[in-house]
Structure formats: C-alpha cells, structure tokens
N, C-alpha and C positions, 0 to 999 in steps of 0.2 A: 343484581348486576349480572349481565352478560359474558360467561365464560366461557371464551374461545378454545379451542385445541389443536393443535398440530398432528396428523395422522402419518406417522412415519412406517416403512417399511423394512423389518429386520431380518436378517438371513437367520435359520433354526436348521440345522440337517439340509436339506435339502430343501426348505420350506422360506418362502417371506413371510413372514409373521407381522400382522399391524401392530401399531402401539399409536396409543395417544397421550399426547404430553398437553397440559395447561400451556398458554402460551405465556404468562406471567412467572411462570418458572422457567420457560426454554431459553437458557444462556448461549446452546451455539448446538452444531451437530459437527463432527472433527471427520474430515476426511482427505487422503492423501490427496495430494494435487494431479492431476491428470497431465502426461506427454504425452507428444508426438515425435515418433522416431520416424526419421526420413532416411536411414541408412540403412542397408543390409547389416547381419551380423559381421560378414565378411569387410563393411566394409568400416564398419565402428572400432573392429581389431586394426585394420590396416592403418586408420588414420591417428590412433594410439601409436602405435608402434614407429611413427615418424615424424609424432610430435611428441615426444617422452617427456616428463616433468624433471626439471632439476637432475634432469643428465644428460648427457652424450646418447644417440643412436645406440642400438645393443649392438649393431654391427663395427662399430670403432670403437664400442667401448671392451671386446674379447678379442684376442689374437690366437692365432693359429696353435695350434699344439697345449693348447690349455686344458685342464679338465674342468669342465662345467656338469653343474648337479642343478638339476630344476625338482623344487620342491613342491607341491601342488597337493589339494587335498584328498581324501578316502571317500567311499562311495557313500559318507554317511552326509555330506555335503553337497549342494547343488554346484557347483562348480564345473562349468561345460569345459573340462578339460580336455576331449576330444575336438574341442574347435580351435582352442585358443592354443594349445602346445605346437600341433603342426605348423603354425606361422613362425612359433618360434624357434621350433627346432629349422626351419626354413634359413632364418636370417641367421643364426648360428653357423650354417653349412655355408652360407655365401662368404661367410666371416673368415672363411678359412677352416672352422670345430667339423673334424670330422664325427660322425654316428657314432663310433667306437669311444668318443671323450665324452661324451655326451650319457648321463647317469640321470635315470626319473627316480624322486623318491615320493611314494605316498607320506604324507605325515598322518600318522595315525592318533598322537594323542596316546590315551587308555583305551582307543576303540580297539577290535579282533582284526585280524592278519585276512588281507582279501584272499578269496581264491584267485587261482591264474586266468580263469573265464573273468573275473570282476576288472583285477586288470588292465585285462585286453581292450574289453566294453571303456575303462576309465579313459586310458589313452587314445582307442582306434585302434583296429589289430594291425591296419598298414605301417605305423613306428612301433607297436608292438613285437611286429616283426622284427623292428633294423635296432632297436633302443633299448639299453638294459637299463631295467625295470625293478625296484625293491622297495618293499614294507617298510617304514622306521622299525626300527629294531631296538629296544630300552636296552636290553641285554648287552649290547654291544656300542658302548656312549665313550666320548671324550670328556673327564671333568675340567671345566675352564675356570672354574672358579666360583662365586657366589655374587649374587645382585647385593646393593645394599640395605634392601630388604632381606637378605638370609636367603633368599630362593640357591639354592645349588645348579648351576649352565652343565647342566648334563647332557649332549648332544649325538646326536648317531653318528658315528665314526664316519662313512665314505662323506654324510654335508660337511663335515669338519676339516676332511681332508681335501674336499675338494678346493684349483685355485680361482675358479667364480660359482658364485651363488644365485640362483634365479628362482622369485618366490612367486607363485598363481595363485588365484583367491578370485571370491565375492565377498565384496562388501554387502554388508547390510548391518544392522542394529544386533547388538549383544548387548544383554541386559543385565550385565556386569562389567565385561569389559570394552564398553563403550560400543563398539564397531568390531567387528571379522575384519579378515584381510591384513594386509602387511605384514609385520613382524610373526603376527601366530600362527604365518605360516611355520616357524621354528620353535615358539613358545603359545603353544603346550605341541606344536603340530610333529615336532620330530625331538620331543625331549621324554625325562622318565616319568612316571606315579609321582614319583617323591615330590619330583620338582613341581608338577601340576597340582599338586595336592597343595604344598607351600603357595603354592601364585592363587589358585582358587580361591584359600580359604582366606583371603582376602574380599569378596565378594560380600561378607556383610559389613564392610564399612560404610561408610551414609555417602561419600562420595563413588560408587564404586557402582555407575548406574549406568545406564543407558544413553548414548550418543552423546556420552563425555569422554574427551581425550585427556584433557588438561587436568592434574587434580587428581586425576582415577589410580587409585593405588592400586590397581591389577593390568590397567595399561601400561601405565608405566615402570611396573617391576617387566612387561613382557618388552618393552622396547628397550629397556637397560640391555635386553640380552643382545642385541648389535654390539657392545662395545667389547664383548668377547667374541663376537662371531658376526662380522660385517655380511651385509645383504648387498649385493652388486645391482641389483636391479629385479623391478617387478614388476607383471603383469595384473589388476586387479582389473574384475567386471560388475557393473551393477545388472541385478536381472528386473527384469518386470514377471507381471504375475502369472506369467506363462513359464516363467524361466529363461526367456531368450534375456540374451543383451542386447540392452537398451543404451547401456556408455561402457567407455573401456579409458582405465586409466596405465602410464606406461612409464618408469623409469626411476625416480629415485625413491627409496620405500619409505622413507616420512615424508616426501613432500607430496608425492603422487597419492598415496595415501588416503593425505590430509585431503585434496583437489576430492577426490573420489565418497572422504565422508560429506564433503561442502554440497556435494551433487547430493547424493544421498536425503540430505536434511534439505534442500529444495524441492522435493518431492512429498516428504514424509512426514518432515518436523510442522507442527502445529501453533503456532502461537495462542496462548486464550489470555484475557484481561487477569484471572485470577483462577482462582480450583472453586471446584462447585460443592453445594452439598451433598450432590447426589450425582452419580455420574453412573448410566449404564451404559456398560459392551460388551459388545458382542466377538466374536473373531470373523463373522461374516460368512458362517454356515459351511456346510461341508465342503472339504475334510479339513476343514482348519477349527472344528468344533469334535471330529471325529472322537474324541475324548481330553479329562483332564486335560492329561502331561501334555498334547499337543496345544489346549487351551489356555494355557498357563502364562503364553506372552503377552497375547491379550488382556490378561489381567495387569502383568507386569506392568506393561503401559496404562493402562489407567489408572495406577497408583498417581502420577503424577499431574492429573487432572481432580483429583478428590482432596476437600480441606484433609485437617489432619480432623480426628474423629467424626469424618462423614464418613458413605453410604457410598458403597459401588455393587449394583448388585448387574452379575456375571449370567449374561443369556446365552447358553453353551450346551448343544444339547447332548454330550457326552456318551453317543450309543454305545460305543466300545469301552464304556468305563474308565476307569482310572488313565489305564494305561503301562505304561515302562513298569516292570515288577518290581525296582527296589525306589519307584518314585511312591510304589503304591504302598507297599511295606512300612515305609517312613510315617508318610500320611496315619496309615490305619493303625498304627501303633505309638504313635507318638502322646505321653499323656497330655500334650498342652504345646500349642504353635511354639513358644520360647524355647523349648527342647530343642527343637530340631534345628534354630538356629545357632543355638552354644554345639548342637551334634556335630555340623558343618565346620564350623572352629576346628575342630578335634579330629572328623578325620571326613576329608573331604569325599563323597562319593557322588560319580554320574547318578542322575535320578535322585538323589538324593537333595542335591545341589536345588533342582527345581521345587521341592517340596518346602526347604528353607528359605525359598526365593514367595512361596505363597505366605509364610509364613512372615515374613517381613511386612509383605506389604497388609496385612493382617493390623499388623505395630502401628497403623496410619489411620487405616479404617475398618468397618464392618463390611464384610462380604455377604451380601445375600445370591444366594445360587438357584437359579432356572435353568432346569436339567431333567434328563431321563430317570437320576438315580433316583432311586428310593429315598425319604428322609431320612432314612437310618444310615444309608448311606453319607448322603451328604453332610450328616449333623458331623459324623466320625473324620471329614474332612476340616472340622471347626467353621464350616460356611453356616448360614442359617437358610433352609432350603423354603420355595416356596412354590405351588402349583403352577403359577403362571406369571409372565410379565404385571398384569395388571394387578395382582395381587401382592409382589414385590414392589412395585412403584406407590401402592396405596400406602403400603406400609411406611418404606423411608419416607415418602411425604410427612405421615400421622408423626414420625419420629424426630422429623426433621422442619415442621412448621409449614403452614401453607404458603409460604414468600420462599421456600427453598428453593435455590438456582440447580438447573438441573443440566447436563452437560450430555449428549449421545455422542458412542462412538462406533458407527456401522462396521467399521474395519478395524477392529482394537490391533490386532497384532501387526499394522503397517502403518500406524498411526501416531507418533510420538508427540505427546501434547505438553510443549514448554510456556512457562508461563512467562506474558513479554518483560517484567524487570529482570527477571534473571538473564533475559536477551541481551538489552542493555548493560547489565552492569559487566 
C-alpha cells in the first residue's frame, strides 16, 4: 500500500528543519490565528481609553487634588510602558491630577531594584523628568490581612496609601496563573516573598494552568487581593510578535481584563477533537529555543495536546544551555522529576518554579528531547534525548503503534491547544 507524507517545515536555531509525517497519523498542525491591525499604536491606546470596559472615562472617574499611584511592570516584562503611561498621565492632568499627585511604581515581585537609567528607559525620560518614580519596596508593606487561602495582602505602603489606583500590563498566557495582567499587577507585582511564595506554591494544583480564570486556585487567591486593596482602573495591552500593540483594553480590572483574555484566546487558543499520541513542538526557532528555561513554555503548552501516557518529543535547539542558574541547579540535581515538585510545595523559588513546571508535565507524558546538548546532558534533565527529529518520531511511533495520531506544534509557546469538550462544557 501507498504511504503518503506531509513534509513540514520547522524552525531549529536559526534553521527550518523538514520533517515528514505519515499522513495517516497527521491529526492537525496547531497554529496561532493570524490579524490584521489597521490602527497605529497611538491610535489602539486612544480608542481604549474612550471606550473603557465597565467603567466611567478615567477622566470623570479622578477628581482634582487626589493622589493617584500608577502601577505598571519592571524591565523584566514586555510591557510598552513608555507609550501607554504618557496617554495616561495626559488624561489625568486634564482631569484636574496635577504631576506632583501623580506616583509611578514599578512592581517588582522577587525581581532586583532597577537602576535610575532602567527607569528612565521604562517610563520615557520626558515624565521621568516631571513623575516620581519608585521600586516596590517588600520592606516597606501595609499588612491588610490574609486571602482565604492563608496568602498574607502584604502591600508597598505609598499603592496602599494612595486615594486611586491605576494598574498597566500585557496580557498574555501564564502557565499557572492563567493570564498576566490585571490584578498581578499587585499580586505578586508590588507585594512580599512570603506572600508570592504562599500564592505560587499553589501552581501544582491540576487546575492551576494556563488560560484558565475560573477554577485556578492562584488566580483567584491573586484577585481576592481587590477586596483589601481596590484597583480603580486599568490599562492592559496585547502585543504581537514584534511586541507592538495590536489591542488595548481600558477600565474596570475584572471586566476589561476578562475582554483582553477573550481577545487573547481568539488568536492563540487552539481547539483539537481530542490529545494525540504523540505530539511534537517546537517554540519556533530562535531566540524562543535560545535555551531550556526559555523553551520550557513551549513544552508547557503541549502538555495539553498529549493523551495522558503519550509522547511529546520537544525540537529546541538549546545553544545556550540550560539557562536561568537556579532553573539549572534544580534540573541537574534533582534525584527524580517528583522531587522538585513536592520542592516547589515547600519553598517556592524563581527558576525553580519552571523546573517543577517540566517536571509536571513529565506526570502526563514522555519527553523526548532534540537539542544541542549532549545526551548526558539531556538524560540529567529526565528527557530521553535523541539525534534528530527523525529519529525521535521513529521512535514514539515503534512505541506508540503505527495508527498513532500525531499532533504538530510550529509555534508551541503561542499556541494553546484546548480540547473542544472542555469548550463546551
């Protein structure tokens, strides 16, 4: 009999790599939906900003003499805060708020304290100039109370004190806590260790995944924190793969939010009939393969395209290695994937977090890894490593039956593949 193939084209480094798939295996190939933006950046803010979700104009919703704190993220996040604050510090000053009421805070999370150049670069040095400018500071918190989940509302004193609150973000996909944006701008974004440590190590619960709101015991312990410390209003942006914005959502920070993840998963979210036996991705070549810990979402995501004991093997070509040094530490020293998820329990660590996060989706299926490292390498990661695509695919087929359904994902890490009864139900 006549066995056809599909010659498909995959990003490696720098490189398209062929691959051929049987076409009696080929279930689907999952790829983000393609827009068209017909708007300047200038002019996707503007028309945010005077159609607001579920609130009032920011201009009638702040009165004169107020102190207003705009929260907005640290330089470790894409977030064009240089485009999008000027507008709003703009419509603040017509409002009556003069520059002197007006407070930026980076939220930093556990990340390091910018320098005064990063700063500058964050906001634009023109309100740089005229805008006072501050780190979260852990050291210096209001304690409001506790979620009831036990999380402790540990907050940086000037957002606490201030009398409105204005929070800036990108959305996009978090593979714990459902979605970036809204609320964490303050949770984890201007709160302590402690507290982020308590909300994090919720992250291995089975609900607690990717472009889920509802349900997600780490979204929801972070959106409890409004009911000790209200958010007046917010700015979120989605980016395309350039980083500009392509949408801009404006006004009340669950419902605008919510508008912003709906967009979000019109782009991104995937529907497939069922999970396959074998599912390869890719993150779609450099630098989104630059190493591991940058490859790791990619995986993340295709956990939810793979049965439970099938076959995802991970085409990454890792030049730079591992990566983040306590994601690598974890990894290389860990005696066995389950470790380092009960480690996470116990005490939550950056990089760390992502190492229990491989290690999860491990609990699902087999990993097979095509990569630069060495096998010795890659075995010390728990992957099972293999020379080449075509040598990896040989394999999970031999392991998984010649009828095995086999799923491509050219862009793993922009790609969330749900399966359509969970659509439905």
């Amino acid at each position: 009999m006549t066995r056809y193939e599909m010659k498909l084209f995959l990003g490696y480094h720098k490189a398209q790599v062929e691959v051929s798939i049987p076409d009696q295996n080929l279930k689907g190939i999952l790829k983000p939906r393609k827009t068209s933006v017909d708007l300047s950046e200038h002019d996707i803010l503007a028309y945010a900003l005077t159609h607001p979700i579920g609130a009032p104009l920011l201009n009638d919703l702040v009165k004169s003499g107020e102190k207003v704190v705009i929260v907005t993220s640290d330089i470790t996040r894409p977030m064009p805060t240089a485009k999008v604050l000027p507008r709003v510090v703009e419509t603040l000053n017509h409002a009556g708020i003069q520059d002197q009421d007006i407070t930026v805070v980076f939220g930093l999370g556990v990340h390091r304290k910018h320098t005064p150049q990063e700063q500058a670069a964050l906001v634009g040095q023109e309100l740089y100039a005229r805008i006072a400018c501050f780190d979260s500071d852990p050291t210096d918190v209001v304690h409001l109370g506790e979620t009831t989940r036990g999380t402790p509302v540990d907050l940086f004193r000037r957002v606490v004190e201030a009398d409105r609150r204005i929070c800036l973000g990108n959305i996009e996909y978090h593979y714990f806590a459902g979605f970036s944006g809204g609320m964490k701008a303050i949770m984890p974004g201007v709160s302590t260790r402690q507290a982020i440590q308590v909300n994090h190590s919720r992250m291995v619960e089975a609900t607690a995944i990717t472009g889920k709101i509802d349900d997600n015991p780490v979204r929801e312990d972070i959106d409890e924190v409004y009911k000790f410390l209200p958010v007046d209003y917010i700015v979120n942006v989605v980016l395309g793969e350039d980083k500009k914005m392509i949408k801009a959502f404006a006004g009340d920070v669950f419902q605008a939010h919510l508008a912003g993840c709906q967009y979000l998963d019109s782009l991104y979210k995937v529907e497939i009939d069922e999970p396959a036996d074998i599912v390869i991705v890719t993150p779609g070549g450099f630098p989104k393969d630059i190493n591991l810990y940058q490859a790791q979402k990619a995986l993340d995501n295709a956990k939810h395209a793979v049965k439970a004991g099938g076959i995802i093997i991970l085409f990454a070509a890792c030049q730079e290695g591992l990566g983040e040094e306590v994601f690598k530490q974890w990894l290389l020293h860990a005696p066995n994937p389950y470790s380092m998820i009960t480690r996470i329990q116990q005490n939550f660590q950056l990089g760390g977090h992502k190492a229990a996060a491989i290690a999860m989706v491990m609990e699902k299926a087999a990993v097979y890894l095509v990569s630069d490292f060495s096998p010795d390498v890659a075995r010390k990661t728990f992957m099972t490593p293999f020379p080449d695509i075509h040598a990896a695919l040989q394999h999970a087929l031999s392991q998984k039956g010649p009828d095995a359904g086999i799923l491509v994902m050219p862009y793993g890490g922009a790609t969330l593949p749900i399966v359509k009864s969970r659509v439905s139900a």
